[in-house]
Every structure is written in C-alpha cells, then in structure tokens.
GUDREN-313446 format. One line per 4 residues: their letters; for each residue x, y, z of C-alpha. Coordinates in nm, 3 decimals, always signed. Layout:
BEGIN
a> X Y Z | ... .
! end
This chain:
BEGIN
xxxx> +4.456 -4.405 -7.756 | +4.289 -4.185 -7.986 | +4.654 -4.179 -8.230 | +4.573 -4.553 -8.273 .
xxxx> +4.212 -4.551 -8.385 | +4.295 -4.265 -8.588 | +4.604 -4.350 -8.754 | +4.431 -4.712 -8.833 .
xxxx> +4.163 -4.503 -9.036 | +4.408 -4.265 -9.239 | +4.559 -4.593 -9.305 | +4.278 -4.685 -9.524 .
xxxx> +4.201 -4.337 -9.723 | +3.891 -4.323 -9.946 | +4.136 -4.344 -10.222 | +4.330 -4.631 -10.160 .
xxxx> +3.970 -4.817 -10.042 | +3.862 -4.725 -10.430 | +4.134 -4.846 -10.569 | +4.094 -5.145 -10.371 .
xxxx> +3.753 -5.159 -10.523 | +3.835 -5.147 -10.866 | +4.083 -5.441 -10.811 | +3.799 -5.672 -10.640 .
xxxx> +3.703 -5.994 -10.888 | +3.400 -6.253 -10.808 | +3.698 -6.506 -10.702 | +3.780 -6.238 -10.480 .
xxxx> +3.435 -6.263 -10.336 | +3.430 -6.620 -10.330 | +3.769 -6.662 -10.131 | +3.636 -6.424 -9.898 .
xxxx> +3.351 -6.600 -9.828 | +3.531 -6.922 -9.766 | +3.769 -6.778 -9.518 | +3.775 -6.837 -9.159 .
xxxx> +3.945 -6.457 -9.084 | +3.900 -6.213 -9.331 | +4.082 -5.921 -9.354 | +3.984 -5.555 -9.447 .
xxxx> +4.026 -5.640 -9.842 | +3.812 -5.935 -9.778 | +3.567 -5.699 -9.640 | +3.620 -5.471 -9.931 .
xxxx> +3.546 -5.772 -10.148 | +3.225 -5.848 -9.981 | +3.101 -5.508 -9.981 | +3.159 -5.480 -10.369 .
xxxx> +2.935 -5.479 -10.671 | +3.076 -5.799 -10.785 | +2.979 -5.944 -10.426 | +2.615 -5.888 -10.533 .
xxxx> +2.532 -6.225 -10.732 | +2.687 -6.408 -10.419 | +2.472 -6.235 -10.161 | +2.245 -6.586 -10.110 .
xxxx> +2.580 -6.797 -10.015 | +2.698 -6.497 -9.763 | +2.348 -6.512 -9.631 | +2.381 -6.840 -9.531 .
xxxx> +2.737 -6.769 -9.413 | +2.645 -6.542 -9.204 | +2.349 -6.704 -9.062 | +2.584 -7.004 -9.004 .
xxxx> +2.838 -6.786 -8.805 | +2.566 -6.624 -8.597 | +2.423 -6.927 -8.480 | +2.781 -7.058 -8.401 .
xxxx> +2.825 -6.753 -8.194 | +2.449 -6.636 -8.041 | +2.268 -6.969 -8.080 | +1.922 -6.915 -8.214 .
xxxx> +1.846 -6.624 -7.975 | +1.741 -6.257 -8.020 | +1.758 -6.061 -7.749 | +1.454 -5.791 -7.677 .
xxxx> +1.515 -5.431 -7.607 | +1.335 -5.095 -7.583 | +1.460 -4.708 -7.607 | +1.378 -4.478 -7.350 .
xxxx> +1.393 -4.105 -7.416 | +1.514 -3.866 -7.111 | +1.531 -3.598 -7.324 | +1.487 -3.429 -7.625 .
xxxx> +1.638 -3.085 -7.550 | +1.994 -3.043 -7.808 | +2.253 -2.799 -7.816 | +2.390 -2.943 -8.104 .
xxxx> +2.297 -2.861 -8.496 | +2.308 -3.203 -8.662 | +2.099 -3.083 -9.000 | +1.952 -3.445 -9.052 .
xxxx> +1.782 -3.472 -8.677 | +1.438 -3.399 -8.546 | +1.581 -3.268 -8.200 | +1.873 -3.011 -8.356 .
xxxx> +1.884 -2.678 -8.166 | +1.714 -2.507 -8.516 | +1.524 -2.766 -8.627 | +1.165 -2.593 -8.694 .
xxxx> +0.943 -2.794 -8.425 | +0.585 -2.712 -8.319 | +0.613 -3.008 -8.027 | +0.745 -2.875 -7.662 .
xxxx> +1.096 -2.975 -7.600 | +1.143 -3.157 -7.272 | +1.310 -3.362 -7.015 | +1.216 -3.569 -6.790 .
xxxx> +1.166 -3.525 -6.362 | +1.278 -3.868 -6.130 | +0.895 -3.938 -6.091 | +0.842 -3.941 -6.526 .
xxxx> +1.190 -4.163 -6.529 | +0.988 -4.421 -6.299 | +0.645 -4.391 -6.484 | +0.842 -4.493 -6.787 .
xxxx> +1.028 -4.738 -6.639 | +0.718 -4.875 -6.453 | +0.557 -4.862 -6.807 | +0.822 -5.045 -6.986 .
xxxx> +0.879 -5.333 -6.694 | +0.524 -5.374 -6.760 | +0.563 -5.499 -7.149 | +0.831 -5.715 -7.013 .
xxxx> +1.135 -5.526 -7.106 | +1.448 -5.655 -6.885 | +1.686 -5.436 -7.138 | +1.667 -5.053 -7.201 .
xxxx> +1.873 -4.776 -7.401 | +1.823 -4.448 -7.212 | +1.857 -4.099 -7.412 | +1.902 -3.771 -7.447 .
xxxx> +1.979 -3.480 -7.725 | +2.319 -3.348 -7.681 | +2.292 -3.112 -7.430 | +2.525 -3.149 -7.122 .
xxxx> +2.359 -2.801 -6.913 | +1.989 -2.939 -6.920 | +2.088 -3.319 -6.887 | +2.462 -3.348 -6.741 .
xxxx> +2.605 -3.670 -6.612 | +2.496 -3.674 -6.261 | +2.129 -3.643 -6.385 | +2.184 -3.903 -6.666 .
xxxx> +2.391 -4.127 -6.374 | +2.071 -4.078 -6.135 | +1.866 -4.221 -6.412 | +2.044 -4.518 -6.464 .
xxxx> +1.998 -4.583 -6.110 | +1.631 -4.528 -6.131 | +1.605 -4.758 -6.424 | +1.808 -5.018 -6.246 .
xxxx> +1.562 -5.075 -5.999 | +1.330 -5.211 -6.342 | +1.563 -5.335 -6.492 | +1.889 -5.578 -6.472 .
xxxx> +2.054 -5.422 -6.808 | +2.042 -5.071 -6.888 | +2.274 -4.882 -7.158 | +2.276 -4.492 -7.253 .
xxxx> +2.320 -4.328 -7.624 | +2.419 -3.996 -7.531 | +2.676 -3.736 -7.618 | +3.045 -3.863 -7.554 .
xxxx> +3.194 -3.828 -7.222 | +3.490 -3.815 -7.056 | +3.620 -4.168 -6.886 | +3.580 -3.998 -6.570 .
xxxx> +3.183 -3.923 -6.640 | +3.119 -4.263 -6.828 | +3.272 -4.432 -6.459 | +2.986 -4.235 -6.266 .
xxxx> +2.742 -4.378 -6.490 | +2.901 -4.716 -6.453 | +2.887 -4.674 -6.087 | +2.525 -4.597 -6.065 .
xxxx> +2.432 -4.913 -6.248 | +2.531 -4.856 -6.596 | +2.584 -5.140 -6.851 | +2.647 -5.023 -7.188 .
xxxx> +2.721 -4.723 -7.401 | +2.596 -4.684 -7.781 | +2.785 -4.405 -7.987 | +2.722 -4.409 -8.373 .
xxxx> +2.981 -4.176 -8.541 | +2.763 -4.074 -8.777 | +3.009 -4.013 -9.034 | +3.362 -4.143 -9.063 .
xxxx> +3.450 -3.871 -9.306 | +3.610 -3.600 -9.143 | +3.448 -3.351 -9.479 | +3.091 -3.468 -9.429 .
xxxx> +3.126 -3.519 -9.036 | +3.184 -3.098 -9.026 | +2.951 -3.005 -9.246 | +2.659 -3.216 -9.062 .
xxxx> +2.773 -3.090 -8.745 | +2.819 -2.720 -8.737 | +2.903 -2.604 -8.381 | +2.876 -2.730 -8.045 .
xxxx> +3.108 -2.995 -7.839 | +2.998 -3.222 -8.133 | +3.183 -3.080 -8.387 | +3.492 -3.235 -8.231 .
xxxx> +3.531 -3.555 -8.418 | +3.844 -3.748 -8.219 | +3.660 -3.671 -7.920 | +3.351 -3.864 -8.067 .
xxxx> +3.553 -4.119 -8.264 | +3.757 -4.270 -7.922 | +3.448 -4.180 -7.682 | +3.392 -4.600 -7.644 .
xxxx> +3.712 -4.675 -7.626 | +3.686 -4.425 -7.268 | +3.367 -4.624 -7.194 | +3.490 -4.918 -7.173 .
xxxx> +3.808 -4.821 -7.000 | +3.572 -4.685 -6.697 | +3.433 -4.994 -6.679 | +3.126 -5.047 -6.951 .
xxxx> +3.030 -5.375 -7.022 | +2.938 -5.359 -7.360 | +2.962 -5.086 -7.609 | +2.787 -5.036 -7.937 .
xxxx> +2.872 -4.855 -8.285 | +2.734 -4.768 -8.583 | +2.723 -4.543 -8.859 | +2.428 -4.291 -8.951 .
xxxx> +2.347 -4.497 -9.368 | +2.285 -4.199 -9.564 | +2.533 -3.948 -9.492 | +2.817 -4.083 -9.686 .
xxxx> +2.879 -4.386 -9.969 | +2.764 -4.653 -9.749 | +3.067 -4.879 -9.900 | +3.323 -4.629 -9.750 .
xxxx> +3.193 -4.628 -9.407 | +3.117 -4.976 -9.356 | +3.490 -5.034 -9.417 | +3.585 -4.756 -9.183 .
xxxx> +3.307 -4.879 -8.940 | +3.470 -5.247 -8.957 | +3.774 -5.123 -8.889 | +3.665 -4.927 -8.588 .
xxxx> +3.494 -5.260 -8.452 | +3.831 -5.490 -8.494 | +4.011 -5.155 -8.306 | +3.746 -5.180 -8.015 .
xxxx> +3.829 -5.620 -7.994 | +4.162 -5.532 -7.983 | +4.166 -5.223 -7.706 | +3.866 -5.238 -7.557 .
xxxx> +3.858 -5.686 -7.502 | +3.715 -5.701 -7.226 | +3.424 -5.517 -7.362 | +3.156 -5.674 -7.606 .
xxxx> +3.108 -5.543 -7.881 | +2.759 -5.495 -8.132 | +2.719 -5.312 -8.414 | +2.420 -5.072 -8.513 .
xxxx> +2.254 -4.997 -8.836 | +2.026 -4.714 -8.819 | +1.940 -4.584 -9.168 | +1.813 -4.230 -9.245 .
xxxx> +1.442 -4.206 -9.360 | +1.234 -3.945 -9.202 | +1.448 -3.628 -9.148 | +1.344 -3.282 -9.156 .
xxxx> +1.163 -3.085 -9.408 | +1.508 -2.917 -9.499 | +1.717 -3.169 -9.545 | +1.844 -3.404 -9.832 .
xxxx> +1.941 -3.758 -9.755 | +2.315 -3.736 -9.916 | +2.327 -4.086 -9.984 | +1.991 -4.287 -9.987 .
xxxx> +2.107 -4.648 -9.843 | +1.874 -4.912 -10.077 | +1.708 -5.220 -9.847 | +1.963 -5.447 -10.138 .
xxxx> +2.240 -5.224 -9.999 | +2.160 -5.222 -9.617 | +2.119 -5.632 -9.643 | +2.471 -5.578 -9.849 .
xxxx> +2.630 -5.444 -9.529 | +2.506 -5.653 -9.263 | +2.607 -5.966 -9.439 | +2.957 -5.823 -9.499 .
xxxx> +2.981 -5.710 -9.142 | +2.860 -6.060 -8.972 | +3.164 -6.201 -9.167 | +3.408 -5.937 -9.104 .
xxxx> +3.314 -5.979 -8.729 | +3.134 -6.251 -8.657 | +3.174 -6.234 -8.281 | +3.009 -5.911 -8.264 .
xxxx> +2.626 -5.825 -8.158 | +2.407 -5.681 -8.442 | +2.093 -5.473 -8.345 | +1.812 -5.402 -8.555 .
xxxx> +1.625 -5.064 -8.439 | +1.197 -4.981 -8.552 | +1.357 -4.703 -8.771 | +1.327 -5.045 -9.046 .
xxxx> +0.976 -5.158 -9.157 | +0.805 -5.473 -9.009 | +0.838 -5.637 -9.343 | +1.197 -5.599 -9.349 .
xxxx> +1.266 -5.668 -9.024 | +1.139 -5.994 -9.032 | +1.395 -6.058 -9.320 | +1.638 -5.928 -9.151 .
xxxx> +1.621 -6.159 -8.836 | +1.734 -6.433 -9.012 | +2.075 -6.259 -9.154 | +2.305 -6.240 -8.823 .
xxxx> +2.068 -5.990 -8.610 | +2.141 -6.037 -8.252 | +1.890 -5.794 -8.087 | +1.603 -5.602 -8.170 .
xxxx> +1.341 -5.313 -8.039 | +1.011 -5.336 -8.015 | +0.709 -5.085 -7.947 | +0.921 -4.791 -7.944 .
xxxx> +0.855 -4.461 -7.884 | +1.130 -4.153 -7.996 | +0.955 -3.877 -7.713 | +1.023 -3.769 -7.391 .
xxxx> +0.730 -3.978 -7.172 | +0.596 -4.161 -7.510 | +0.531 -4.500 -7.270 | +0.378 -4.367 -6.941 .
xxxx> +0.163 -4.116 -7.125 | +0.102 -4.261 -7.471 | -0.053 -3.917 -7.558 | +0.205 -3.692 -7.493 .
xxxx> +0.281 -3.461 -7.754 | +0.656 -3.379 -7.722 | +0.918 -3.379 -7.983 | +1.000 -3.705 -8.111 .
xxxx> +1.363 -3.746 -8.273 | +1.230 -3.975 -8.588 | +0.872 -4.149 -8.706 | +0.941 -4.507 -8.632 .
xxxx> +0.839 -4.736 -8.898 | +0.767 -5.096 -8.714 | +0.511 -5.029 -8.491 | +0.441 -5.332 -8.389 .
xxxx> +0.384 -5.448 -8.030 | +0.651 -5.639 -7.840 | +0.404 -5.931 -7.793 | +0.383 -5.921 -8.211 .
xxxx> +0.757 -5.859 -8.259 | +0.792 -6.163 -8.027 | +0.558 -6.419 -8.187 | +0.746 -6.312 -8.542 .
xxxx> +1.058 -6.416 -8.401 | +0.955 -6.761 -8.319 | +0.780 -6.788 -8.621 | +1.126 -6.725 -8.761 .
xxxx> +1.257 -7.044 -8.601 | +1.442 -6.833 -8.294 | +1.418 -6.760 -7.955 | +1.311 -6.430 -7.779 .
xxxx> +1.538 -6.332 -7.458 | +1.424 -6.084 -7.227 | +1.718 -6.084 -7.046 | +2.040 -6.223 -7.135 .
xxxx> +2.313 -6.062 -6.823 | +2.281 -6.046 -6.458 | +2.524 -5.886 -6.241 | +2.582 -6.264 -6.058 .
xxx> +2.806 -6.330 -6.326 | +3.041 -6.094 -6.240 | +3.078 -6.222 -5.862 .
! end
C-alpha cells in the first residue's frame, strides 16, 4: 500500500513537474479546460502562469462541475478541540512542544467533551471535526474513541484530525461512532517535510503519507486531505496533492473523498512563512483542483477572511466552518484562556455564515449522512 502512493509521487519529481511547466502553452490551458478527464499535465496546465488570464472560464467550469456533483448545497461544520497538549515540534504551529506559550496547555475530562458538545448542538451543528495536538500518552486512541462516542450522542456525523494511526486504532474509532478522518500532509516534499518536523512519531513521513489510506481500510466513511499553503511552492504540492486524491479514488473507493485548503497566516513569533500563498494563488488552486477532481468535497476552514470566503463559496466549495474556536473548551466556556492552535480570521456567527450562503444563491445543510443509509 504505501509502495503505491509512494512510487506514484517519485513518479512525478519536482524536476520533471518543472519541466512540465516550462512546456505548458495557453492552448494547453484551454484544452484542459474543455476536457471531460484531465490528466496530471492537464492539471499542470491549469495550475500554470499561462492559466492565469483564463481563471474567469475555469471559474465557471468549476462552478458548473460542482453543481453537477453537490447541487447547490454547502454543508455546515464546526471544529472541536480535545486537546492542545503536542509532543511533536512542527516550527509553524501554535501547539508545538517548544512553542513559547503563556496560555495553559490542556485536555479535556468526559464532562468538558459534553459541555462542548451540548454547546455546539445548541448553534445547530449536526457535523463536527474533533482534535487534538500530536500527543498519543496524554490523548491515546481509547480516549479519542470515547470521545467520538460522547459526541455521537450530539451529533449524527463526527470526524477526527489527529495524528496518524494504525488501521487497527482508526477501527476502534470507527467502532465507537466515528465517521471521518482529516490528515493534511503538510508537505509533500520529503526536504521541507524533515526540516518542519524535527523529532517525534511525526517525523515519519510514509507513515503520515498512507495514514488515510489505513482509515478507510478500517472502515472510515470519508477521509479528507490537504496540504499546509505556505510551506512549499504551492504549484508543486497541489500536483502532488492531486495525485494523492486520484490514489485515494482508486484504493480507498469506497471512501469519499474532500480536499482541504488551510493556508498559513498567523504562526509563531519565530517563524517565517516559506512560501506566502497569494488569495490570486489560493483561488488558482481550488479552481485547478475542482477540475482535476471534480467528484471530490472541498472545505473551506475560518483560517480565510469573511470577505474571501464569501468569494470563495461560489468556486466549487462543498463545506464550510463557522464560529470556530482553536482552544481546548473555547464553546462551553467562551472565556477560557487556553492555548489556541491559530487566530481564526472569519469570526462570524453560524447564523451570519448561514444567511451569506443563501445570499450566495445556495443552500445551507446541517446534516447531510445518517447511519439509515447504511442499513
């Protein structure tokens, strides 16, 4: 399994994706565009400078393949932080083991799980992310398993972004009510991947890289990926990341599939953004991924400002937060002063995230799975 994924990615080497690059014409673009099934040069095409004057016509390529796929729906969900203790050392995050916090570090007891839960039901949620640093000793699997089944009591779909597991831990999840799993690589470059991540069980990057592909295998209904924008040359790892997505439709089918943006912006006082991802460039990579993939979910997190966000809806998103909080116990006591892992920049409330998405001409869903479909 993890031979396949891999060797699919050494397949397309940064050098051979430049070259590819250099090669790619506006008729390039525009056949690419026109195609019904594009293939990774197609997506190199679309991701290119000389895609840039076409952007309007992918825009309302994409918008026509979303709506052929998803309707005019967008589905409604919220984070919920377990934890925000990390053994890990990622430089660019607010809950690394070193980073210099004044906030207490934290995790949640059963009765906090249910005040957030009970918090959360009460905005109307029916969808939730649950998370934690990595940090297997203070929150292992059977504590992360016994909050999913807290949270299923609140709520019909509930999903985890936590450190990867093995298929035999992601099935104990499953089997205390788990839905979905969202992993973002961070990096697909295996140079910028170790420097980012020091030490720690992180540090292993095939055990990250096929961590889904064991989700889904223990029984995950849908899994989510992404890339962290800002590590790396956002052109490079939206190819790799496309590539990782087709993998996961082709091993992992019986799985849905979405696709995450989440773009550095506030990051501790130490560290550089590598790679600052533009708002031209971000819009770049979503319309190049909705035609790369157009059966694929595309989620839209509050680390993006209200203004763009509302832009964004239009251009293939699928699903979107609202009223977030990034702390330990940030919805059932508002005050709380724990560590959060990033400043969110929509703060909007759900009931105002909701009326700008009809005002956008779609549909809010609050809940879009129940388990009755599987009987």
């Amino acid at each position: 399994m993890s031979a396949s994924l891999s060797n699919k990615l050494s397949a397309w080497p940064e050098s051979r994706i430049r070259d590819v690059y250099a090669g790619v014409t506006q008729e390039a673009v525009e056949a690419a565009i026109t195609r019904e099934r594009r293939t990774v040069s197609d997506l190199i095409a679309l991701l290119s400078p000389q895609a840039v004057p076409l952007l309007e016509t992918m825009a309302r390529e994409a918008q026509r393949l979303t709506r052929r796929q998803f309707g005019r729906t967008i589905c409604l969900y919220a984070p919920l932080y377990l934890s925000n203790v990390c053994a890990a050392n990622c430089i660019y995050c607010g809950f690394a083991a070193s980073a210099p916090v004044e906030q207490p570090r934290t995790t949640l007891s059963r009765e906090e799980i249910e005040r957030e839960c009970e918090a959360l039901a009460a905005m109307g949620y029916k969808s939730i992310l649950l998370l934690t640093g990595d940090a297997p000793t203070v929150a292992p699997p059977e504590y992360i398993a016994e909050a999913c089944a807290i949270a299923r009591r609140w709520f019909p779909s509930v999903a985890v972004e936590v450190y990867a597991m093995d298929e035999t831990e992601y099935a104990l999840l499953c089997d205390h009510g788990l839905e979905g799993v969202t992993l973002y690589m961070e990096t697909y470059d295996h140079d910028t991947y170790a420097a980012m991540h020091r030490h720690g069980r992180k540090r292993d990057y095939l055990y990250r890289l096929n961590a889904l592909e064991r989700a889904a295998a223990a029984g995950g209904r849908r899994v989510s990926i992404g890339s962290l924008l800002g590590l790396y040359d956002w052109r490079m790892e939206a190819v790799w990341l496309g590539l990782h997505g087709r993998h996961l439709q082709q091993h992992a089918w019986k799985t849905a599939l979405s696709i995450s943006f989440p773009r550095l912006r506030h990051t501790p006082p130490h560290f550089e953004i590598p790679c600052p991802v533009s708002d031209a460039a971000l819009v770049q990579m979503m319309l190049a991924m909705r035609l790369f993939l157009p059966e694929v979910g595309m989620n839209l997190s509050t680390r993006e400002p209200a203004a763009l966000r509302d832009r964004l809806v239009r251009l293939g998103v699928t699903a979107i937060s609202a009223g977030s909080s990034t702390r330990p116990g940030g919805y059932g006591a508002p005050e709380c002063n724990t560590t959060a892992q990033f400043e969110i920049e929509d703060t909007r409330t759900p009931e105002q995230v909701v009326a700008m998405i009809r005002a956008s001409g779609y549909d809010p869903v609050w809940k879009d799975f129940d388990d009755a479909f599987l009987e």
